[in-house]
N, C-alpha and C positions, 0 to 999 in steps of 0.2 A: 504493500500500500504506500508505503513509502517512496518509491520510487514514480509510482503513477503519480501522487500528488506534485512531487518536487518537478517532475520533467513539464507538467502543466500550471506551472507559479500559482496552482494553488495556495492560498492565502492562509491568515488563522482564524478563528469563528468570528462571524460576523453576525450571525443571529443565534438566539438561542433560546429555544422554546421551553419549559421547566416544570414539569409534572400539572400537563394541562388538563383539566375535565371542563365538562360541557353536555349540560341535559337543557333538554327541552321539554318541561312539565317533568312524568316520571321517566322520558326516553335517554337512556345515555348515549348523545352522541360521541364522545373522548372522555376517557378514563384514562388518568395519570398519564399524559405520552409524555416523552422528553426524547429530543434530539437535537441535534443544531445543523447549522450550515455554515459552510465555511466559504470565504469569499474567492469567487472566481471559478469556483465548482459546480457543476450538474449535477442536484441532488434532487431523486424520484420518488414521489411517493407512490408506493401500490397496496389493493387489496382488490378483494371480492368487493361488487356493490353494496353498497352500505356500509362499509367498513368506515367512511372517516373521514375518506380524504380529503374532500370539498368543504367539510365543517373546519377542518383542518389548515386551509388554504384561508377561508374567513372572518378565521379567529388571527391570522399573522397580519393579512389586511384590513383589520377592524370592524370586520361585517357582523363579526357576532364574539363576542365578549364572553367570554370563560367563566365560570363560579370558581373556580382553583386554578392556580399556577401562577409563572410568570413569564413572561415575553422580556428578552434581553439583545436588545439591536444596539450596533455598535458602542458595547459597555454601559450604554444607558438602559436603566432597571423599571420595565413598565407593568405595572398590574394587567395593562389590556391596551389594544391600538385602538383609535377611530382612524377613518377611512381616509381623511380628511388628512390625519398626521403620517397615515402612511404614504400617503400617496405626497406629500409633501417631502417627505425623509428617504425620497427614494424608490421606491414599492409599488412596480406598475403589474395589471391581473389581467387577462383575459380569461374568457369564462367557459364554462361546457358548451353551454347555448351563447351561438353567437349573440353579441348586441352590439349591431354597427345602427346607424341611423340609416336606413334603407332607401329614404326618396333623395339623400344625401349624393355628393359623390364620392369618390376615393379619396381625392386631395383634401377634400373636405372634412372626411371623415379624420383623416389622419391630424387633418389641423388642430382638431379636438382634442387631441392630444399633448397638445403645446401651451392649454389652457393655465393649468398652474403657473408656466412661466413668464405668462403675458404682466407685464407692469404696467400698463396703460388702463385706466379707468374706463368704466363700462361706455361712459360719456363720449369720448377718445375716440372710443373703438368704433362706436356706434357715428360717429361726424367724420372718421376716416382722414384726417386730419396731424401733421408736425408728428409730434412721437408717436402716436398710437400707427402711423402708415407706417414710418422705418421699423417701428419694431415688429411690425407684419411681414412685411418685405423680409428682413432676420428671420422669423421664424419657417417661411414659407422656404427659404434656403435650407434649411434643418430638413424641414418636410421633403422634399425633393430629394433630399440625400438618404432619406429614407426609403422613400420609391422608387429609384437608384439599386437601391440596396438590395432589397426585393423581387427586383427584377418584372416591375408593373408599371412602367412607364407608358405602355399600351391603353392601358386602361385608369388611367389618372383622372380624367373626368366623366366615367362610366357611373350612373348612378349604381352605387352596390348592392340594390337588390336584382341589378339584372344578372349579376354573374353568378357562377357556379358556386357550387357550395365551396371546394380548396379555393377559392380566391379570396372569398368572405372571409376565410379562416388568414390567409395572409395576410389581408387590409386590419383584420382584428391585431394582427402580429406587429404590424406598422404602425396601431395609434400605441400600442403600449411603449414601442422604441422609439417613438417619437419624444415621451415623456423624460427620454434619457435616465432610464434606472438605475440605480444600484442592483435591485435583487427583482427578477421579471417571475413573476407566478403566471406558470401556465396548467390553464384545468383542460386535459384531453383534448390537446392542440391537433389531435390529428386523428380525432370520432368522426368515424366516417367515411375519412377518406379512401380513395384507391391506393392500389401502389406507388404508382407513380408521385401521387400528389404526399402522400406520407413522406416519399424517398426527397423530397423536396424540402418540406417542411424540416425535416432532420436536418439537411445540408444550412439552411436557415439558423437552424439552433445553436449548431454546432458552430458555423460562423460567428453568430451572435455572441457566444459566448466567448471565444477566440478572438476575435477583431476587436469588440467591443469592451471585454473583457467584464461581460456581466454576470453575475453570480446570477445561476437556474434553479426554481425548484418546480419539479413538471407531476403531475398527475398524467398517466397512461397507463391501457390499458395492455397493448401489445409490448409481450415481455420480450422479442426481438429487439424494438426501440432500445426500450430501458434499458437491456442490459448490455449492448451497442454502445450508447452515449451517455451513462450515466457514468459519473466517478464512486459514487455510493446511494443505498438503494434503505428506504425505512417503510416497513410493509405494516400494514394497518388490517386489523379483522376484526370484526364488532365491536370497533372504538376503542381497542386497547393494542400495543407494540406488540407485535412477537419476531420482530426481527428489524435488524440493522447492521449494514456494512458492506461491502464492498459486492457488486454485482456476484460476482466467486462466491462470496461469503453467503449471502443471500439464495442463491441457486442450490447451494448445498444442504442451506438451514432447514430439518426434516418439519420442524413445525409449518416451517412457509408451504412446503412440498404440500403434508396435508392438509393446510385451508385451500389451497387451490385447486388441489387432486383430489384431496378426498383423503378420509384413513383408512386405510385398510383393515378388511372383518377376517 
């Protein structure tokens, strides 16, 4: 493990989640989990449905608030995120089900992503006007280097409910890199797709993570993916850990084997 970290400048923890629980009425969504993530690394979470994972993802971007535990980003010690502070400190999500704005277009869509960092009053923006146009024009450079990036420069003012499903899921990939991350949560970036359009998405990921140098934590479903691009893998089964470490470590782990396979009679 050792040597996979170092040869990819894997970092030291950059977040650190701390014996989290989470019900809803009497349902437990997370019992006690704790793992961290470390900066610059592709770290997966898997289970069976239901297991967690998206409560999981949630609770690190403020969508839902823990009754136990603690959330630890960059040394700083939080009882719980809001949405608002993650997404400010860093912490951009795309979701299961897409949510792009549909009568919208691509560039459009992607602009939305550049919100937090606009300084210009609503005022500004809205009269089009001195700072509020330069700093559009700025941002609109970002966004293109995104689209760019992507490789959708064809469909840059295609309103995105006409395109196909892998495209929507790229344009979804573009507003979150647009927000320039620290740590990009992706839920099942690639439900759905074909081969080809999955074999894409990875190269995406993988770049993203390598060029951009953004620390990953991905929910997927296809264990090829995961254990292809992941540095380290935390499997979740009826809201409670039964396994952490290294794609190796994890493929071998007999409890992961039977929540997925089954136990044998």
């Amino acid at each position: 493990m050792q040597s996979q970290l170092s040869s990819r400048n894997i970092g030291e923890v950059i977040l650190d989640l701390r014996n989290i629980s989470l019900s809803f009425g009497g349902v437990r969504a997370l019992t006690d989990i704790s793992f961290d993530v470390r900066e610059h690394e592709i770290r997966a979470i898997i289970g069976p449905n239901g297991a967690g994972k998206s409560s999981m993802l949630n609770v690190i971007n403020g969508v839902y608030r823990p009754q136990q535990g603690e959330i630890i980003y960059r040394g700083e010690h939080r009882r719980d995120m809001n949405t608002y502070a993650a997404a400010k400190s860093g912490i951009a999500r795309t979701f299961q089900n897409i949510a792009l704005f549909r009568g919208m277009s691509v560039l459009d869509n992607i602009m939305t992503g550049r919100n937090l960092k606009m300084r210009s009053n609503f005022l500004l923006q809205a009269l089009y006007v001195g700072p509020a146009q330069r700093e559009e024009i700025e941002h609109r450079v970002k966004v293109e280097q995104v689209i760019d990036f992507l490789e959708i420069q064809h469909i840059r003012k295609t309103p995105v409910g006409r395109l196909p499903y892998g495209l929507q899921k790229r344009v979804e990939l573009g507003r979150a890199l647009a927000a320039e991350p620290q740590i990009l949560l992706l839920d099942e970036p690639m439900a759905g797709m074909n081969v080809e359009e999955k074999q894409d998405m990875c190269r995406f990921i993988l770049d993203v993570n390598d060029q951009f140098g953004t620390t990953i934590v991905l929910i997927e479903h296809d264990m090829g993916v995961v254990m292809d691009i992941s540095d380290r893998v935390v499997v979740l089964d009826y809201g409670k850990k039964i396994g952490d470490g290294t794609p190796d470590e994890v493929r071998n782990n007999q409890e992961v084997i039977n929540a997925y396979l089954g136990v044998p009679h």
